[in-house]
N, C-alpha and C positions, 0 to 999 in steps of 0.2 A: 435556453433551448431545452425543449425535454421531447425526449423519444419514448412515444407511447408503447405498455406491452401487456401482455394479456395478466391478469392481476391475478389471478390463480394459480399462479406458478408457484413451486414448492419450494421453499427456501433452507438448506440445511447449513449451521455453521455453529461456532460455540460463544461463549462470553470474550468478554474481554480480556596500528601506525598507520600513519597517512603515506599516500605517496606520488601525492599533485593535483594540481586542482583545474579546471577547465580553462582558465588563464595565468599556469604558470602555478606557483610555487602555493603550500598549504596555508590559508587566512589562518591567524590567529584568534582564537573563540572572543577576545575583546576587540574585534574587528568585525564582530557578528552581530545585528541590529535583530531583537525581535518585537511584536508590534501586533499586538491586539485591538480587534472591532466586530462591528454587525456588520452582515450586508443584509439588504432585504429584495428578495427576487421579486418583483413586484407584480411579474405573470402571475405566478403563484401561492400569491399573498404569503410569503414564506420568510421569515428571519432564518440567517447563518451565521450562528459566533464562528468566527475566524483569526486565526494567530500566524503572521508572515513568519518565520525566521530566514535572514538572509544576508550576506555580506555587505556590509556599508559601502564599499567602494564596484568599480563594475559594470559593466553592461552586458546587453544578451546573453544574460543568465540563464541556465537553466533551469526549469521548474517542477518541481513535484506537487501535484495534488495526493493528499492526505486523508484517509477515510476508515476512522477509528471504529473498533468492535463494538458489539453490543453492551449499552452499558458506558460507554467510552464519553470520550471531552475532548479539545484540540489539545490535554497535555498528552495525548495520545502520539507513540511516536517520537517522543523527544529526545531521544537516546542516540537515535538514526541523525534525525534531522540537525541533531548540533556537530554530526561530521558532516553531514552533505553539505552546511553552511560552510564550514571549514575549507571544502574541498568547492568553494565557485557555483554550490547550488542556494538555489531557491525554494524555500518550502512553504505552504499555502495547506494548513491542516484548516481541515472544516469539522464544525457539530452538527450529526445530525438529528434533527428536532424529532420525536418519536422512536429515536433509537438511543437516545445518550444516556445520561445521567441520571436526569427524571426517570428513567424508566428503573433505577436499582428501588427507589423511594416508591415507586407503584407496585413493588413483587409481580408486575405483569411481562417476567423475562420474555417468556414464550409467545407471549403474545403480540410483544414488540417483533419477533421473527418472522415477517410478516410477508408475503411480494409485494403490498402496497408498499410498504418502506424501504423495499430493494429500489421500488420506481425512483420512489421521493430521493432517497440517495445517490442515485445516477442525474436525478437535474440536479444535486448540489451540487454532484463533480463538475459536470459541464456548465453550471450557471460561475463554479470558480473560475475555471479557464476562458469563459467568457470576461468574467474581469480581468484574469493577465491580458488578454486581446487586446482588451479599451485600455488599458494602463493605467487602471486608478493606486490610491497609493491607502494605505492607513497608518496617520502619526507621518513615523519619519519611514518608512517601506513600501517606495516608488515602485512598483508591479511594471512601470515604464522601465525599469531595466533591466526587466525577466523577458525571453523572449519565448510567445509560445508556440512556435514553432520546434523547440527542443522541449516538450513536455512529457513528466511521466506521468503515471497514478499508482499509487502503491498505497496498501492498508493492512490491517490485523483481522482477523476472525471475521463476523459480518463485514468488514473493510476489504477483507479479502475477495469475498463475494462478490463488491461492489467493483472490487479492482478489477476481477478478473469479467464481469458483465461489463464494465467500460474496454474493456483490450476483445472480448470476439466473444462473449461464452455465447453459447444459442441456445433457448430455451423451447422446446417443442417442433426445432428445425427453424429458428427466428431468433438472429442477434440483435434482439431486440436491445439492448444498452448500449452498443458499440459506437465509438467515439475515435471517427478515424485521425484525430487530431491530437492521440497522445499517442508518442509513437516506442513507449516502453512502458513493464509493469512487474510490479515486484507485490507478490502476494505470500503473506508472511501467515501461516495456519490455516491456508486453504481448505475449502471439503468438498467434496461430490456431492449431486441432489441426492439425498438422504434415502436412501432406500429403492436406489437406482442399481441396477443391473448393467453387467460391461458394456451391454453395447449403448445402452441411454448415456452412460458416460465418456463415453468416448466420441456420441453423437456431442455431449456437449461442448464440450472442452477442444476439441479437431478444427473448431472452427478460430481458432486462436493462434494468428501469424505472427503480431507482431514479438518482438524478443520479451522474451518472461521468464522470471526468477522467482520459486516458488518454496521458500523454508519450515521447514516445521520441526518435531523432535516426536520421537521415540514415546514419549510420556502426554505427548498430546493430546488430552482429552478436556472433554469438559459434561456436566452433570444434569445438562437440557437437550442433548438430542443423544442419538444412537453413534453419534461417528467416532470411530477409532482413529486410535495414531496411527494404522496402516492406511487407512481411508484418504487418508490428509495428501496421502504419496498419490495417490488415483488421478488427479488433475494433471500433474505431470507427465506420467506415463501416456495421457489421453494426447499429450501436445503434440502438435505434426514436428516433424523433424526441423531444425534452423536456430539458431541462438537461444535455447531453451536451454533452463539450469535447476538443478534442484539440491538441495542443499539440508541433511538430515542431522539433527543433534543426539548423542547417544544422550538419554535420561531427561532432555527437554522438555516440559510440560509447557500448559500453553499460555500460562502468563509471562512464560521467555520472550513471547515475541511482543510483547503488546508495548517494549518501547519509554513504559512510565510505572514505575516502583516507588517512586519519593514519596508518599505516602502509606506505603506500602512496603515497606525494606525486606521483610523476610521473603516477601515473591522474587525478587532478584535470583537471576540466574547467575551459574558461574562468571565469572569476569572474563572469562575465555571466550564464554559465548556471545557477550556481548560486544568485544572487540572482533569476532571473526565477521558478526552481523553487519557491524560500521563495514569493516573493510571490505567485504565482500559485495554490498550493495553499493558503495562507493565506486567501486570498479567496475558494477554492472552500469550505474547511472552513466559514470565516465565514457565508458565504452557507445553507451548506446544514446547518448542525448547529445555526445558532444563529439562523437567519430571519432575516440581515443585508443588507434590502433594498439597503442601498449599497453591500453586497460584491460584490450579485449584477447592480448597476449595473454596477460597476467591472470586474468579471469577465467580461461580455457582451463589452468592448471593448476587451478586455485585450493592451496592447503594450508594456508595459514591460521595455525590456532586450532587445528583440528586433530580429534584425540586419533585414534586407530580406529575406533569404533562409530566414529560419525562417518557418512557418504556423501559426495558430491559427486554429481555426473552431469554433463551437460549431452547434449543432442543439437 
């Protein structure tokens, strides 16, 4: 399924303890099955490398679609996604073709920034979710026992973008991406269109009900467009009031959020920050994919792991 929108649209973004799980008590990481393949959208003539991570044991899991920054790969997110497997979730990262990897080896960063490939990355998301639907499986990670009816979408930098055009954003007075069939989103180094003024911004982002969790840091920058780490906070602020959360890292820069360092070890963020990201997105998924009123206790008042100088506020 893809939802058409006007290709002109200006796209601004940058590079790329547990405490229970949806059924009961925290999986143990060797009780975690992950499981690499293609799909190929065939309306589209389109290939998606895809990576499940998910609990081996289980049903009507819940599910996350996955949508890695510019530059990015499905090891995009791994950090997250091997607590949310922990904790009774499902995770479903996609690549996408025009925005991933190939694009560091082309030096054409900026020009992968594109709204054609905002399009093309909102049919990956919904062409994924369309496979949890049909319940296919890849290797040994049966999508038949994700249910997607409990699905979120959550991603890093342009993943953010993507995330946040699949949950409401509206582009010109038209949510054009919106995909009423994930009914939460966790957008990790979000931005406002680039060189928008408050009220364009607030036009955009307003139109975003469902519950959204929105992190970034202090240090948030990156070397291809003009957005500040104040900027990053703009989407938040724009949200209508109702389970909205925003979550700020004193001295965070923005390869904090992107989830995969293993190649890369000196980007690693503090160990603080990355335990507060598990838990805290763990509690938002809990709370909102799987009606975990004590997640959504816990999450209202949520300071774990966080220095004096980080902020959280929810709305």
């Amino acid at each position: 399924m893809i939802i058409s929108m006007n290709r002109k649209i200006f796209v601004a973004f940058g590079l790329a303890a547990l405490t229970g799980c949806a059924n009961g008590d925290p999986i143990e990481a060797e009780h975690v099955q992950v499981c690499d393949g293609v799909w190929t959208d065939s309306d589209r003539a389109r290939e998606i490398p895809v990576r499940i991570r998910m609990p081996m044991s289980g049903t009507a899991l819940p599910v996350v679609v996955y949508s890695h920054g510019l530059g990015g790969s499905v090891d995009a997110g791994t950090s997250w996604s091997e607590v949310w497997a922990e904790e009774g979730i499902a995770t479903v990262h996609i690549q996408h073709a025009g925005s991933d990897t190939a694009v560091l080896r082309s030096g054409r960063l900026r020009q992968a920034a594109s709204g054609d490939q905002l399009i093309a990355r909102i049919g990956d998301v919904q062409f994924a979710l369309d496979q949890v639907e049909a319940g296919v499986s890849i290797a040994d990670c049966d999508l038949g026992r994700a249910a997607a009816d409990r699905a979120g979408v959550a991603g890093h930098s342009f993943g953010a973008h993507t995330t946040l055009a699949i949950a409401g954003q509206s582009f010109a007075g038209r949510m054009a991406g919106n995909d009423p069939r994930f009914r939460a989103a966790i957008a990790l180094s979000p931005a406002p269109p680039e060189r928008a003024g408050p009220e364009a911004v607030a036009a955009a982002f307003g139109s975003i009900t469902v519950p959204t969790m929105t992190i970034t840091g202090t240090q948030d920058t990156v070397p291809i467009n003009t957005v500040t780490a104040e900027d990053r906070i703009l989407p938040y602020r724009a949200l209508p009031p109702g389970d909205k959360y925003l979550l700020v890292f004193d001295g965070a820069n923005h390869a904090a959020f992107s989830g995969n360092w293993r190649r890369r070890a000196s980007a690693a963020p503090d160990p603080r920050i990355v335990r507060s990201v598990q838990q805290v997105t763990g509690l938002f998924w809990r709370a909102y994919l799987t009606d975990d009123a004590a997640a959504r206790s816990q999450l209202a008042v949520f300071e774990a792991g966080l220095s004096d100088d980080d902020r959280f506020e929810a709305k």
